[in-house]
C-alpha positions as CSV (number, residue, x, y, z in Angstrom):
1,X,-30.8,2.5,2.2
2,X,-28.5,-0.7,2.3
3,X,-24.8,0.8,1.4
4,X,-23.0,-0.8,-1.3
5,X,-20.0,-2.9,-1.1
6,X,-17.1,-0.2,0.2
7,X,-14.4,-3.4,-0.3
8,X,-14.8,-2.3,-4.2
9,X,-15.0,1.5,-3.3
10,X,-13.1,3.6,-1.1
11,X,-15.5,5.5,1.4
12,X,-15.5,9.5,0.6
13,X,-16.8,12.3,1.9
14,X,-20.0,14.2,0.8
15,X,-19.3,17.1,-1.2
16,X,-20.8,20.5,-0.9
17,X,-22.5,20.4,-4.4
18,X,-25.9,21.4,-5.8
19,X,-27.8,18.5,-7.0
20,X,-30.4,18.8,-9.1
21,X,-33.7,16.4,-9.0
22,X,-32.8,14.8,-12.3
23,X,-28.7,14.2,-11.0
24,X,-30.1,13.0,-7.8
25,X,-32.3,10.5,-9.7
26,X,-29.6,9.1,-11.9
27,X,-27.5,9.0,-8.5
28,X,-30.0,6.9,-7.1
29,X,-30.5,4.9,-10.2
30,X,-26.6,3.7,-9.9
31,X,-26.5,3.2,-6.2
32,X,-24.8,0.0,-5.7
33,X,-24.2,-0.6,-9.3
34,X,-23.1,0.0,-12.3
35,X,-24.6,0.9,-15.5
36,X,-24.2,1.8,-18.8
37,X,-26.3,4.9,-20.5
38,X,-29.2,3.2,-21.6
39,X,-29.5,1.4,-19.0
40,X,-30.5,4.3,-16.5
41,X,-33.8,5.1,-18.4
42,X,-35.3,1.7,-18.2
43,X,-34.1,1.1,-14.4
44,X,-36.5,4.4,-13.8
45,X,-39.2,3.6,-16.1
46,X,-38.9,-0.2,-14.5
47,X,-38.9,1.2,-11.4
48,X,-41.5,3.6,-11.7
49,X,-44.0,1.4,-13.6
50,X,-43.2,3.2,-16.7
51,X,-44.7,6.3,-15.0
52,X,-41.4,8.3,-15.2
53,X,-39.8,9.2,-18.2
54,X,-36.1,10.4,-18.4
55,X,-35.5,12.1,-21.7
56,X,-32.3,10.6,-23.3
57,X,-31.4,14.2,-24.6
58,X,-30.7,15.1,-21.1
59,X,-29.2,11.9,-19.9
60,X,-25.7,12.8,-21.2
61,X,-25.1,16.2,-20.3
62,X,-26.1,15.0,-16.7
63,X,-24.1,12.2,-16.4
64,X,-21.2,14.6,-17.7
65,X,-22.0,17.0,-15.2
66,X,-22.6,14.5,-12.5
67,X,-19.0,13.1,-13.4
68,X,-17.3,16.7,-13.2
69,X,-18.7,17.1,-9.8
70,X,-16.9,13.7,-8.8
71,X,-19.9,12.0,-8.2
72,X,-19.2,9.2,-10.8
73,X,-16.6,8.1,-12.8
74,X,-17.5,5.8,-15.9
75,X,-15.1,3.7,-18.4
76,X,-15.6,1.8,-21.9
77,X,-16.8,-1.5,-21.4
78,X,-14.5,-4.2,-22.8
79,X,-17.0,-5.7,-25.3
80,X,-16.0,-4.6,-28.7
81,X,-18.3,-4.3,-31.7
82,X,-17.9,-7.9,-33.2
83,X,-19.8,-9.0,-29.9
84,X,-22.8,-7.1,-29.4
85,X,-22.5,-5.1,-33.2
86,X,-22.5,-1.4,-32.0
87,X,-20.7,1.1,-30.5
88,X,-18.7,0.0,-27.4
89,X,-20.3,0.8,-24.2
90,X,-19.3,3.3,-21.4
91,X,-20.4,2.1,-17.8
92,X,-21.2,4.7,-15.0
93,X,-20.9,4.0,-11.3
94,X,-21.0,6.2,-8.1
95,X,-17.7,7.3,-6.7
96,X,-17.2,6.5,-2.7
97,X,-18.1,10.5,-2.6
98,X,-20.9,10.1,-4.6
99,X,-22.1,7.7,-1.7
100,X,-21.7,9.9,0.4
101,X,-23.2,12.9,-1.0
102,X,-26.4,10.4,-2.0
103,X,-26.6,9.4,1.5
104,X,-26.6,12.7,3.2
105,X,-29.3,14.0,0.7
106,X,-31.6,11.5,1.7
107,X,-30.5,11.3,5.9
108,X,-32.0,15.2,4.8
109,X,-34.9,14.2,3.7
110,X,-35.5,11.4,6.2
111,X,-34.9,13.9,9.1
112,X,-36.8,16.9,7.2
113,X,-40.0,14.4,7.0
114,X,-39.1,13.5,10.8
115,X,-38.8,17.4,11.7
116,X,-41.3,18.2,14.4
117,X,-42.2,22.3,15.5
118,X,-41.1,22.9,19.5
């Protein structure tokens, strides 16, 4: 996995926190970008093929919990309703220790798949 630019972000540690298949998706989803809401859906159904589906009812409460855990941090876009006519926009990106974490889940699963018996 090519690592983002850490100029922009300061490096962190991973941190000892359960992460659930659906926060690990949206983790991976924002991996070297940033994103606002909507946009996290359509980069997995893009991505997928439109063969997964994430429910917008549980987008929210996982982007809040993702962002108590430290993972992320988001802000309001700058764009204001006169520009795009809705509501204004909050953006989500990975914090360094969301890196981190992301990258040790899947050096797991890289060595897991690599695991041979003695």
């Amino acid at each position: 996995m090519p690592r983002p630019n850490t100029t922009q972000r300061n490096r962190g540690e991973p941190l000892d926190v359960e992460v659930s298949p659906r926060e690990e998706l949206v983790l991976l989803a924002l991996y070297s970008k940033e994103l606002y809401g909507l946009q996290i859906p359509q980069a997995m159904s893009e991505a997928s093929g439109g063969k997964r589906k994430f429910q917008i009812g549980s987008l929210y409460p996982t982007l809040h919990s993702l962002e108590k855990k430290g993972l992320i941090e988001s802000r309001w876009g700058d764009e204001g309703r006169d520009e795009r006519g809705g509501a204004r926009r909050r953006y989500y990106k990975l914090t360094g220790s969301g890196v981190a974490t992301l990258e040790a889940i899947q050096s797991f699963r890289e060595n897991l798949i690599a695991w041979q018996p003695v």
